[in-house]
N, C-alpha and C positions, 0 to 999 in steps of 0.2 A: 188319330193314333200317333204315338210319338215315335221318334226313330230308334229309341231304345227297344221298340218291341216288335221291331222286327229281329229276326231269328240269324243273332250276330255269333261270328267263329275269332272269338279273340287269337289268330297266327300273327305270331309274330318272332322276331329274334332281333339281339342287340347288338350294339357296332362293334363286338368286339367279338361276335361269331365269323368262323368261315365260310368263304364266298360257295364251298363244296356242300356245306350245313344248310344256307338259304336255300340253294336248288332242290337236295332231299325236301328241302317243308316244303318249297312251291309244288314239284312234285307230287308229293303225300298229297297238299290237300286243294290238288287242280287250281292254284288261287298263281294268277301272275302277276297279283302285287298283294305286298303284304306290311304290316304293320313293324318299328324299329323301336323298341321299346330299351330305357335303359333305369335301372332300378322299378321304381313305379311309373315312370313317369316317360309319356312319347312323345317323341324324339322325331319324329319323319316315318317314310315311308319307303321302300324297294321293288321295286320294277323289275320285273325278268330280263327286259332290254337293257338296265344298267348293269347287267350282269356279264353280257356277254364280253367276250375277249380276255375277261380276266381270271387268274391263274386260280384254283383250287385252292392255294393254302394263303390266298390274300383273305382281308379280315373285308368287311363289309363296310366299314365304317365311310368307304371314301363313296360309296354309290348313295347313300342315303339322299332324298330328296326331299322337300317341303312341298304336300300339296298346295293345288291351288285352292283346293276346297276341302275344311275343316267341318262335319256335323257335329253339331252340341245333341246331348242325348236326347235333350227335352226338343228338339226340333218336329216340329208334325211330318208324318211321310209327304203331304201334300206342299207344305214349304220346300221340304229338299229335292223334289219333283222340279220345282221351280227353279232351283237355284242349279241345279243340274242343267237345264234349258240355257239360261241365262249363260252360262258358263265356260258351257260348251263340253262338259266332262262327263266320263261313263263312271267312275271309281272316285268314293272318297273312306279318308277314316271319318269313325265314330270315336265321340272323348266325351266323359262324363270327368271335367274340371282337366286336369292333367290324363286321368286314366283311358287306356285303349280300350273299346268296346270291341273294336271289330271295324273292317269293312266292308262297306254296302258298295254295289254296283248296279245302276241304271237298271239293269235286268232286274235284280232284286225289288226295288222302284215301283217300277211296271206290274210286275203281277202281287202288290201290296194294293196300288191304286187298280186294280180289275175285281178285286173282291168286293161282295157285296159287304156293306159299311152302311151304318146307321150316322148320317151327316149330325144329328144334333147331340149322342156321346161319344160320335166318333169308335163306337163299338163295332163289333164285326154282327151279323143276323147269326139265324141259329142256322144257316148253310153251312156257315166255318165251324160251328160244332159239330155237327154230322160229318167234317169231311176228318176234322184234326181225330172227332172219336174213332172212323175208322181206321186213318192211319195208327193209331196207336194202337187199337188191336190187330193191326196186319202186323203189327211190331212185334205180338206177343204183351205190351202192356194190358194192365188190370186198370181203369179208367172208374171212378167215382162222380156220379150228377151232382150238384148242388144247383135248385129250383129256388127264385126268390123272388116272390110278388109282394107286392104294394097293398097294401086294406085298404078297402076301400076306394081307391085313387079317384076313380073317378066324381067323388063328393068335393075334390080339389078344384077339378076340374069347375065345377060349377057353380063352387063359390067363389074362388079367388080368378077363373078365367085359364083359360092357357095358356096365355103366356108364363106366368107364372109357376102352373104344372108344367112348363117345357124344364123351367128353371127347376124344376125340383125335380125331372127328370136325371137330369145335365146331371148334380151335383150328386144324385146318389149313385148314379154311373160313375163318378170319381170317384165317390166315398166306396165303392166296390175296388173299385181297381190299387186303391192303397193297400187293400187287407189280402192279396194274391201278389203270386210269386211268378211273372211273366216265364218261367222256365218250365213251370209241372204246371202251372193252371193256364188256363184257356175262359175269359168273361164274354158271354156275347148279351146282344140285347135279343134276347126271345120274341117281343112284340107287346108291342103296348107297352103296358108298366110290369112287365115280365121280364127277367134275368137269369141269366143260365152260368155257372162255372164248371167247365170239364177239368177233371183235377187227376193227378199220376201218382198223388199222395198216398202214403200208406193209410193204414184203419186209421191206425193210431193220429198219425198227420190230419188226416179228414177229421177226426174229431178233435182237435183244436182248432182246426181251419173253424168248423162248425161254431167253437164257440166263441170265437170272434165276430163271424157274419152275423150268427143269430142275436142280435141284441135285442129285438125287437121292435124299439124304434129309435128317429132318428128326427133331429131339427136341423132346421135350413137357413140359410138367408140367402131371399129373394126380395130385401129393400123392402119389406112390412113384416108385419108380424102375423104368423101362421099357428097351425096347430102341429106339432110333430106328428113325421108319417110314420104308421104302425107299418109293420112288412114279416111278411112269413117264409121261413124255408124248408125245403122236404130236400130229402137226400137218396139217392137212391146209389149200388153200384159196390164195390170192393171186389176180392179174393172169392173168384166162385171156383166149384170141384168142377166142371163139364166144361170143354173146350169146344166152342164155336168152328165151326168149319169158314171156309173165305166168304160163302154166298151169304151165311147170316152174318156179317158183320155191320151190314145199316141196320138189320134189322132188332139187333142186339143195343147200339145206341142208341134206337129211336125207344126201343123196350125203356132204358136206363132213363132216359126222358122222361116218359109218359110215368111210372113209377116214380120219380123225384117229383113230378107236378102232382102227380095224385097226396103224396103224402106232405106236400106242403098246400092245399088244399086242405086236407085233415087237421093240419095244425093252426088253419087259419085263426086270431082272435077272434071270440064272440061277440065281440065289442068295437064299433066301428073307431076308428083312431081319432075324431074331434067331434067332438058331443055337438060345438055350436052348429056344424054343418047341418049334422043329424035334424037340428031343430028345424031347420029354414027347408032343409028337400028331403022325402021319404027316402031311407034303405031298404032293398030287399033284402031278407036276412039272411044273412050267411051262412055257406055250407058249414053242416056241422059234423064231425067226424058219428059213426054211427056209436048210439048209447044202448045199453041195455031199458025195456021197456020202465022199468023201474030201478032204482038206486040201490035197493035193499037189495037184487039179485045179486050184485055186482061183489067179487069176493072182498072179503076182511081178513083183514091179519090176524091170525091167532097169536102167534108167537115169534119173536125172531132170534137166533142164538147164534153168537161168533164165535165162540170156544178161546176168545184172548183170557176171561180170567181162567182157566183153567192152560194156560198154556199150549192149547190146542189149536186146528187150524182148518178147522169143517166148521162151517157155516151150514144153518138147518133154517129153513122157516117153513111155517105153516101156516096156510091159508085154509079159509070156511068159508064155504059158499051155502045157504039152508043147512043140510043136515050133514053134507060131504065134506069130508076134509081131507086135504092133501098134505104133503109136504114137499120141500124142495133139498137138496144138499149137495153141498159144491167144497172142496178142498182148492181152499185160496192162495198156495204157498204164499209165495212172496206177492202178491197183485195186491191193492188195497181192498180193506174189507168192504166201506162202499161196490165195488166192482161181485167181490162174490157174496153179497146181499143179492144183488139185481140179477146176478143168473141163477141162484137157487129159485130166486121168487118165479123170474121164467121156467125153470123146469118143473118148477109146482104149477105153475098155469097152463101145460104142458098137460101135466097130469090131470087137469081138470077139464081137459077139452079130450082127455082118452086118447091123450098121445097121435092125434091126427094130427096135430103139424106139430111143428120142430123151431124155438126159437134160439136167434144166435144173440148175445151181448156183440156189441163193438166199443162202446161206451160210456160211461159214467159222465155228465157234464155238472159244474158246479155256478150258477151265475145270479149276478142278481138287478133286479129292477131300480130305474131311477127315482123309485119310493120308496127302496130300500127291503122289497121283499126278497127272500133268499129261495133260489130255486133249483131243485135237482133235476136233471132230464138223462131219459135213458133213449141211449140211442143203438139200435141193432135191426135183425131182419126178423122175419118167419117166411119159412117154405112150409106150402102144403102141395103136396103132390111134388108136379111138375114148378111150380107156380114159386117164387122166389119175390116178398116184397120188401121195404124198409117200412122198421116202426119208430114210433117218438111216443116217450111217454114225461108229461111234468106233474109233480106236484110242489109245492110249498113245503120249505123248513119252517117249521114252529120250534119246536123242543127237540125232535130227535132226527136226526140227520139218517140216519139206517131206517127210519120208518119210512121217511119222506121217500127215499129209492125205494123202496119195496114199494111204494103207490106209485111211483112215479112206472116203474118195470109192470104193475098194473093195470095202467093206464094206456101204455103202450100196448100189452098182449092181449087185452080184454075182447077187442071188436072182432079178433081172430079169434078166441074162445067164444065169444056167442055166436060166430059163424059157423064153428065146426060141431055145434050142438044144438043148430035147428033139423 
């Protein structure tokens, strides 16, 4: 873990503040020494004890001091542990080039190094999820899972060895940690070839986060030539209506958990990530999200209509399933018509499971494959009853991009439609 990510308080003030000015911040923010920053760029450090004896409306500049110990951002907590020892010091600043991060203090140190920590990405276990998720609902925040497994992984393992899978561990633990924002998100290593990110993101946030992480795969170098790793995410979590009391708050996290792994799980590829593996050791085949007993059940689009040429702004579509036909309709003011394509077609699949559960849009994602396929993914929940889960649905752009979301919103609500109509 680097020292940038521990949980730095940028205080500071410049030598050309009042000595009456330092004591309020030291004050305010309990810190008895603080950062001397002057335009961008720092400048030393102040000490409660260089303060003493002098007068209120003296300026600061003459107390400033140069530590003895300077952290670079990128320093591992476990280095600056050391050089703190070495030292002999309890407080230093944090500098990313010139700029002031913040000051760490020995305390701060010590209870970075008592967490449990995964020594080979240096990530935190999923204890630090469970604890950061209930602080944050003790907060009052709305907290979002993002669940991210490896395909396959273990065919890595067996062809290329572990050392190897450690490396291709290693690296996609970084390649995680470049696409998160150490302030709202939260990466731990789940277990195994399992990943967790706790996010304070909004819907909307989350779903670009989403379409970032989700690329579905990823190459490495580990000094030979591999097959690139496939890897799947579920999401679970946003803006719910029903406030948890204080004693369900693990048990709300672990819920958000257990639903992000379930539905990346569901989203798993059917297709193991290196064919050559495939050949040399048997897979068992992968969980497959649930299908209807036949393809021909599964509804069709009848029609889809956006009201742009006529200058209007209701979206309709209708689906046939055998002989039933539904329809969906959504007034899309300003949102884009992608967006109220995928919630009419949810509320027509809605109407074709008899209105027992309730689906929410969060979503619209646009992305595409490094073969160059073009793919819409719809991402939102369904509650039936008590029961609150997250869906994903993809299909393929051919020719019509508004068809492809209505399959894609399909795809997603389907397994909940043939569940509330057995």
């Amino acid at each position: 873990m680097r020292i940038d990510e521990v949980r730095l308080t940028p205080v500071w003030v410049n030598p050309r503040h009042l000595v009456s000015t330092a004591r309020i911040v030291m004050a305010g923010h309990r810190m008895p020494v603080i950062g001397v920053v002057e335009g961008n760029r720092f400048v030393g450090v102040l000490r409660a004890e260089s303060l003493e004896g002098r007068p209120e409306s003296e300026t600061v500049q003459d107390a400033v001091e140069q530590p003895d110990v300077v952290l670079d951002a990128a320093m591992r907590v476990e280095d600056a542990a050391e050089l703190f020892v070495q030292r002999d010091c309890t407080v230093a600043p944090v500098v990313d080039g010139e700029r002031f991060l913040g000051i760490v203090t020995s305390n701060m140190l010590l209870r970075e190094l008592r967490r449990s920590r995964d020594p080979l990405t240096g990530l935190p276990w999923s204890d630090r999820l469970r604890e950061w998720g209930v602080e944050q609902l003790r907060l009052g925040h709305e907290i979002t899972i993002l669940f991210v497994d490896l395909d396959g992984f273990g065919l890595y393992n067996k062809r290329y060895g572990h050392v190897v899978g450690d490396r291709v561990l290693e690296q996609f633990a970084q390649c995680l940690r470049s696409k998160i924002d150490p302030e709202r998100d939260l990466l731990v290593r789940y277990g195994g070839d399992e990943f967790a990110i706790g996010t304070l993101r909004t819907r909307q946030e989350v779903s670009q986060l989403l379409s970032i992480v989700a690329l579905g795969r990823v190459a490495f170098d580990v000094g030979q030539p591999i097959e690139p790793v496939a890897y799947s995410v579920g999401v679970s979590g946003g803006r719910r209506t029903v406030e948890r009391e204080n004693i369900h708050y693990a048990a709300t996290v672990d819920n958000l958990i257990n639903l992000a792994s379930k539905d990346c799980t569901r989203r798993k590829s059917p297709q193991p990530p290196a064919q050559a593996v495939v050949e040399q050791v048997p897979e068992p085949t992968p969980p497959q999200p649930p299908r209807p007993a036949a393809s021909s059940d599964k509804p069709t689009i009848a029609s889809i209509h956006d009201g742009r040429a006529q200058g209007g702004s209701l979206t309709t579509v209708i689906l046939a399933m055998g002989d039933v036909v539904r329809s969906g309709v959504d007034n899309r003011g300003d949102d884009p018509v992608a967006d109220s394509v995928a919630r009419a077609t949810l509320q027509a699949m809605e109407r074709l499971a008899g209105e027992r559960v309730k689906f929410r849009l969060d979503s619209v994602l646009h992305s595409e494959t490094a073969q160059g396929l073009r793919l819409a993914t719809v991402v939102g929940s369904v509650t039936a009853g008590s029961e609150e889960a997250a869906i994903t649905g993809t299909a393929s752009v051919r020719d019509d991009l508004l068809e492809a979301v209505a399959k894609a919103a399909i795809d997603a609500a389907w397994p909940h439609v043939q569940a509330s109509r057995v």
